[in-house]
C-alpha positions as CSV (number, residue, x, y, z in Angstrom):
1,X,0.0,0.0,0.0
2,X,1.3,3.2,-0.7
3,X,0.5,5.8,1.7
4,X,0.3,9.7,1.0
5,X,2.6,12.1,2.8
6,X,1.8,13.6,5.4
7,X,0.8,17.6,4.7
8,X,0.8,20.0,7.8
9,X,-2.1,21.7,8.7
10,X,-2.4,25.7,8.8
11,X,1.2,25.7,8.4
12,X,1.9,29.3,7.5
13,X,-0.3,30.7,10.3
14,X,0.9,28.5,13.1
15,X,4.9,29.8,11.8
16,X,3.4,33.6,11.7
17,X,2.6,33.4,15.3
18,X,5.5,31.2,16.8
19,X,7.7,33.8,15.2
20,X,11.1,31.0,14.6
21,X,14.5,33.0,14.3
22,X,18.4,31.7,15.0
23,X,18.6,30.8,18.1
24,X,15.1,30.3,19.2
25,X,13.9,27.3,21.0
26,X,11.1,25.2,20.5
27,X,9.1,22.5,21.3
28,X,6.4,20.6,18.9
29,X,4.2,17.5,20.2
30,X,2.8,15.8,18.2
31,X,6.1,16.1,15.7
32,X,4.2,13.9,12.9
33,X,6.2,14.0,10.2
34,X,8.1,17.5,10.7
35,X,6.5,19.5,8.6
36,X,6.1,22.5,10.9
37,X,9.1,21.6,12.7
38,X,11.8,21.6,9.0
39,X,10.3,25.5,8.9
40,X,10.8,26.3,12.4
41,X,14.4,24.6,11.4
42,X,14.6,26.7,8.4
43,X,14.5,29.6,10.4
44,X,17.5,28.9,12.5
45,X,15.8,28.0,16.0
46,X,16.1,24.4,17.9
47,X,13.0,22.3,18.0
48,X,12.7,19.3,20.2
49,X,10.2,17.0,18.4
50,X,7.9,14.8,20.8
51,X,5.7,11.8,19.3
52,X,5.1,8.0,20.6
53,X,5.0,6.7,16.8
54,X,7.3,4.9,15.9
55,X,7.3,6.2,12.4
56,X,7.3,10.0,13.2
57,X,10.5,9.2,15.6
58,X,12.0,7.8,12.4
59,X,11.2,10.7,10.3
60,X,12.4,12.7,13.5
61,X,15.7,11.4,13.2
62,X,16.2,11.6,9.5
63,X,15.6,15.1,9.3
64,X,17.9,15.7,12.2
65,X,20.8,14.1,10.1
66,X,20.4,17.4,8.1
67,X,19.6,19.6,11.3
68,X,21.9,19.2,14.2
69,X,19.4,21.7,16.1
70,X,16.4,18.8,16.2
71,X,16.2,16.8,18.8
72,X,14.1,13.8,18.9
73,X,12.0,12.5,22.1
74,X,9.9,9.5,22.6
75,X,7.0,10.1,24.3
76,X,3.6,11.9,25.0
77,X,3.5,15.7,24.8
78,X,1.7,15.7,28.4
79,X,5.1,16.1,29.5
80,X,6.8,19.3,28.3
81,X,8.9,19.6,30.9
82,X,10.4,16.2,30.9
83,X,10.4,16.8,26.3
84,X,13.0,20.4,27.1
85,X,14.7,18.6,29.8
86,X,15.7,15.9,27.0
87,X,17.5,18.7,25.2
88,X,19.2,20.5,28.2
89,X,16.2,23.2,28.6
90,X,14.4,24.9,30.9
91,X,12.1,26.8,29.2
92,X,11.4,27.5,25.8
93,X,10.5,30.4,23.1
94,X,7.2,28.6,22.0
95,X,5.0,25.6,22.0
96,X,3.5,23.6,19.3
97,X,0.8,21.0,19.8
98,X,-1.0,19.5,17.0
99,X,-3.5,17.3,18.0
100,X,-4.7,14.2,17.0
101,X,-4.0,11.8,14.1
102,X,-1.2,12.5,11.0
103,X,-2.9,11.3,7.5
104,X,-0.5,8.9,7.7
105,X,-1.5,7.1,10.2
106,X,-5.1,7.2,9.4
107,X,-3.9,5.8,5.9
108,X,-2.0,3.0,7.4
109,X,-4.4,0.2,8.5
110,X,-1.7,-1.4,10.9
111,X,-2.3,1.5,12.6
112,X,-5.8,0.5,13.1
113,X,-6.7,4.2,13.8
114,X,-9.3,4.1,10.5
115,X,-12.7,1.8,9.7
116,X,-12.2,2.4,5.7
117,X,-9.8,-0.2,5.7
118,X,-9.6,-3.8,7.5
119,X,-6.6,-4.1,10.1
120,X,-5.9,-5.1,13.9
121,X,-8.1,-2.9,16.0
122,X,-5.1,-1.4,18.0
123,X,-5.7,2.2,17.7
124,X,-2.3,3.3,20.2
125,X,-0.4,5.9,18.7
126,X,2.7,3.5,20.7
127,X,1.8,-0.2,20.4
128,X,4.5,-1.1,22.6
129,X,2.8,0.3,25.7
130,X,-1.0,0.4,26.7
131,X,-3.7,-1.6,25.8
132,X,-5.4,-1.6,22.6
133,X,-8.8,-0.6,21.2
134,X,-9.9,-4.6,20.9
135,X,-9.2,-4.8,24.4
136,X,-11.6,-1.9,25.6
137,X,-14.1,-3.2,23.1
138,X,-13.9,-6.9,24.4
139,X,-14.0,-6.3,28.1
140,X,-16.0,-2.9,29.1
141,X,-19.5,-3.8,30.0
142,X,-22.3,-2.5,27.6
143,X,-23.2,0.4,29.9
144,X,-19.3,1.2,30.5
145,X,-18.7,1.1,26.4
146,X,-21.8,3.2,25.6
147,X,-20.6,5.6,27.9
148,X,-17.1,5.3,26.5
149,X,-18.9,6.0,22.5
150,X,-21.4,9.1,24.8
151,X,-18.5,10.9,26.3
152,X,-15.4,10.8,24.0
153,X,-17.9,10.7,20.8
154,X,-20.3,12.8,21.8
155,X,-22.9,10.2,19.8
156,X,-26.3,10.1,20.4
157,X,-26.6,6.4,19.9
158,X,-24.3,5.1,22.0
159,X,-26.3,2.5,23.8
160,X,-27.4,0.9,20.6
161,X,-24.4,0.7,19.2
162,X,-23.0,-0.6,23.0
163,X,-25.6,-2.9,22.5
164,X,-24.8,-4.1,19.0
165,X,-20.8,-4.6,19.8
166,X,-21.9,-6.9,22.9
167,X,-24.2,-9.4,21.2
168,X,-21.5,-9.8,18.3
169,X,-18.6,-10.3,20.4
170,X,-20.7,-13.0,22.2
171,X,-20.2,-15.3,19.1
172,X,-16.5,-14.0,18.3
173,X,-14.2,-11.8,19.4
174,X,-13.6,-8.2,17.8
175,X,-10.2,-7.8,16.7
176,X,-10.3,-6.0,13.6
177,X,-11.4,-3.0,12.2
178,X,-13.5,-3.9,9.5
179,X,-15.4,-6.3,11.7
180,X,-16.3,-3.7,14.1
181,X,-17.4,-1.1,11.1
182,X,-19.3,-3.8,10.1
183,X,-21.5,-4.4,13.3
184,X,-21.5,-0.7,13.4
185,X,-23.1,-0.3,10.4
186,X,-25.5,-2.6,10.5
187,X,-26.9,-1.2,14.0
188,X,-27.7,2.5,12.3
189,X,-30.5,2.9,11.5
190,X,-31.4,2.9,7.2
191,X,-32.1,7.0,7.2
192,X,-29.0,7.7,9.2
193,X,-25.5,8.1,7.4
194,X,-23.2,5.5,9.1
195,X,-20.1,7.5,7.8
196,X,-20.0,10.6,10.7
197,X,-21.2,7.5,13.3
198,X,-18.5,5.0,12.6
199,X,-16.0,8.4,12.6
200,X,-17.5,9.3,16.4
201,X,-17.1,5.8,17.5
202,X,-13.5,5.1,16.7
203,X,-12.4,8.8,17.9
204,X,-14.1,7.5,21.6
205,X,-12.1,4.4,21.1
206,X,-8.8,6.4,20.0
207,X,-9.3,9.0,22.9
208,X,-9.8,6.2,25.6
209,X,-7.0,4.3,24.8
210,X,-4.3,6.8,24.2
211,X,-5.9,9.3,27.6
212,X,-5.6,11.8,24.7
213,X,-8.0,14.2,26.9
214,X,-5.6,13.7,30.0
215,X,-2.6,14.4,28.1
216,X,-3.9,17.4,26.8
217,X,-4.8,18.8,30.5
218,X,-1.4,18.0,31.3
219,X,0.1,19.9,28.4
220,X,-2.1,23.0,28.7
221,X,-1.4,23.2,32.5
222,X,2.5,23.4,32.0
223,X,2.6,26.2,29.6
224,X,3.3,29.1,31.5
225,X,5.5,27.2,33.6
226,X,7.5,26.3,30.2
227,X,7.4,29.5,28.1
228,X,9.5,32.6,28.7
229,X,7.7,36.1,29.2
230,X,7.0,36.7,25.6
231,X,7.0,33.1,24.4
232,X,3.8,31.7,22.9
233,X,2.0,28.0,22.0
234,X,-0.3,27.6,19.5
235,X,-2.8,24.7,19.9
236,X,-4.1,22.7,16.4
237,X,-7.0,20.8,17.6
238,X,-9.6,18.7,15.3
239,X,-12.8,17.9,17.1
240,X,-14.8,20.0,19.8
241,X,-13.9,18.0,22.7
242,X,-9.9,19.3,22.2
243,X,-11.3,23.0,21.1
244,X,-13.8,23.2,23.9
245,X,-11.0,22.3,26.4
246,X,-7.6,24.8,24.8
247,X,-10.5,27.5,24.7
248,X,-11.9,27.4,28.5
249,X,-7.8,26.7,29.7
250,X,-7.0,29.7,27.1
251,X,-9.7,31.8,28.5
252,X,-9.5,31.2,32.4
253,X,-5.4,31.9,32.6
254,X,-5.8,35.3,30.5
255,X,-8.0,36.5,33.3
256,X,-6.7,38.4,36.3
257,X,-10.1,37.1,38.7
258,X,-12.3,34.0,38.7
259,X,-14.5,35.4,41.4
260,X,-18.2,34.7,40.4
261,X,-19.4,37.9,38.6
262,X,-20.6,41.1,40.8
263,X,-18.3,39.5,43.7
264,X,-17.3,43.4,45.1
265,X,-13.5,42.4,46.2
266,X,-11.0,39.5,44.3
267,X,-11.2,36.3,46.3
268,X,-9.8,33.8,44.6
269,X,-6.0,35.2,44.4
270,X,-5.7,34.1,40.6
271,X,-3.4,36.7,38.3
272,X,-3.9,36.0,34.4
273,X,-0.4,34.0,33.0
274,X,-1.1,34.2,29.3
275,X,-2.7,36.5,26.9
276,X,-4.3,35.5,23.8
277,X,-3.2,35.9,20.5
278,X,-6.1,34.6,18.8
279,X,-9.5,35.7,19.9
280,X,-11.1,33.1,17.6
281,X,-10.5,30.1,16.1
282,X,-7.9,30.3,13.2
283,X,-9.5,27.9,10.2
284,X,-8.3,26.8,7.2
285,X,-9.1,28.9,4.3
286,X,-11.0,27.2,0.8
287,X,-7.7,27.1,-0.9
288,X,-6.0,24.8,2.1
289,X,-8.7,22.6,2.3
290,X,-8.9,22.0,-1.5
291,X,-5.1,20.5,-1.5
292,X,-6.0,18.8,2.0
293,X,-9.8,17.9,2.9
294,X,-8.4,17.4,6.4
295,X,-7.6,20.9,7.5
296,X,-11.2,21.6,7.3
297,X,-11.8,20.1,11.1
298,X,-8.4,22.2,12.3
299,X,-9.1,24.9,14.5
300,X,-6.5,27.0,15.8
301,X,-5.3,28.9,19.0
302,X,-2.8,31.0,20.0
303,X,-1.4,32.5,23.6
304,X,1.4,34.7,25.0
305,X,3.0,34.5,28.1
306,X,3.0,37.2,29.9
């Protein structure tokens, strides 16, 4: 199978507001395939690139053969500290996490991330560590795994599909991916498109089993600790859950008070941290999404440190 490369979404506005020069240091999580991190290169700054794919470690280290300022790092982005640590750092000049899935490892059905093509039903970004997706699906209890498909899918029909995936794997197992897009289908009902279902159901399973949600409160909660005054991150994210949680973070550190509103005198001791760069959500423009149909979900945000 020959899979596409690997195209970086919003690339120019994410390198417009991280601002790379000589000497600048950065951090991006996940690295992918180093497509924003070969321009932050280009630039002249250092980049410590942060993934748990094998593949993107790979690509990590063959583009630091040509960049002596890249340094590679095997793990999850939840810990930033322990990714500038890696490369002698402190704190850093700016912060890239992009979020979710590369296109290449939805294209890959090893990967298992994708129902459009049969493979294991693994769905860890590092399959070394972790249990995977056929595991969750085997074991929870039909209430636990329809509140599993509710909570990380946000779909509506979680309990019959719940339902569906626990009578099947009665007769067999479910290990691959086409078997479970198969009972999947086959529990919508005929006027609903199974297409956005089947897409809800494996992000759940992809979330669950990689703690993506975790790892993102992690990440967001050592920013200002990791940035210098001046420094910013910029957050890609690709589905509301991720949004909804960078925005509320975003919003409550650029604040000087959480007191409820109309409280007469500041309580609750909290001074505001960052400042935001982006007071909306940055979106691929008609032109981006033409060359790549995937941008169209990004949805970016940016912060300063203050």
């Amino acid at each position: 199978m020959t899979v596409p490369p690997h195209v970086p979404v919003l690339l120019e506005s994410t390198i417009d507001l991280l601002q790379p020069a000589k000497g600048r240091r950065y951090i991006v999580g996940t690295f992918g395939f180093g497509g924003h991190s070969a321009r932050l290169l280009a630039a002249g700054a250092e980049v410590v690139g942060v993934d748990l794919d094998g593949e993107a470690q790979a690509a990590c280290r063959d583009l630091a053969t040509d960049h002596p300022g890249l340094h590679c790092h095997h793990a999850s982005f939840r810990h930033l500290d322990q990714a500038a640590a890696a490369a002698g750092w402190t704190r850093v000049d700016g912060i890239l996490l992009d979020l979710g899935v590369s296109s290449r490892q939805l294209d890959h059905p090893d990967k298992g991330f994708s129902y459009r093509a049969d493979g294991p039903l693994d769905l860890r970004f590092d399959p070394t560590s972790g249990r995977p997706a056929s595991d969750l699906i085997n074991t929870l209890g039909e209430e636990e795994l329809a509140n599993l498909i509710y909570r990380w899918g946000e779909e509506r029909m979680s309990r019959r599909l719940a339902r569906a995936v626990v009578a099947a794997r009665r007769e067999e197992p479910v290990t691959t991916t086409g078997r479970l897009a198969k009972i999947l289908r086959n529990a919508v009902p005929g006027a609903v498109k199974p297409t956005p279902v089947l897409s809800r159901v494996f992000q759940a399973l992809r979330i669950a089993v990689n703690e993506e949600m975790d790892a993102l409160a992690q990440a967001l909660g050592q920013l200002a600790d990791m940035l210098v005054p001046g420094g910013r991150a910029v957050v890609i994210s690709y589905h509301s859950l991720e949004d909804r949680m960078v925005k509320q973070h975003f919003e409550r550190e650029s604040r000087t008070c959480l007191c409820p509103p109309r409280t007469p005198i500041c309580t609750c001791g909290h001074e505001a941290t960052l400042r935001r760069v982006t007071r909306r959500a940055v979106q691929a423009d008609a032109m981006e999404t033409a060359v790549n149909p995937r941008a169209r979900s990004a949805r970016l945000r940016a912060v300063e440190r203050i």
